[in-house]
N, C-alpha and C positions, 0 to 999 in steps of 0.2 A: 504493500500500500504506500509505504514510504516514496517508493522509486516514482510509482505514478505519480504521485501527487509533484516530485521533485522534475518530471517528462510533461507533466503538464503545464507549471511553472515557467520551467524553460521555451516549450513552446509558444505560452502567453508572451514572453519576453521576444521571440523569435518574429513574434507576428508586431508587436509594438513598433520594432524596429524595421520592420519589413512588411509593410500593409499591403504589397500588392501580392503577396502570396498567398496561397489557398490552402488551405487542410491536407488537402490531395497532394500539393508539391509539397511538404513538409511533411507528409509520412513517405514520401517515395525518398527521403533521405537520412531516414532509421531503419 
């Protein structure tokens, strides 16, 4: 649960910084 929540996080941070990426392109690079 730990990890998710820390995969999650980072992805929120990933998107803050990167708005024109979609869900889609940011799981195809885990």
């Amino acid at each position: 649960m730990k990890r998710d929540r820390a995969m999650e996080e980072l992805r929120a941070l990933v998107l803050a910084n990167n708005p024109q990426l979609t869900s889609a392109e940011l799981d195809k690079t885990h």
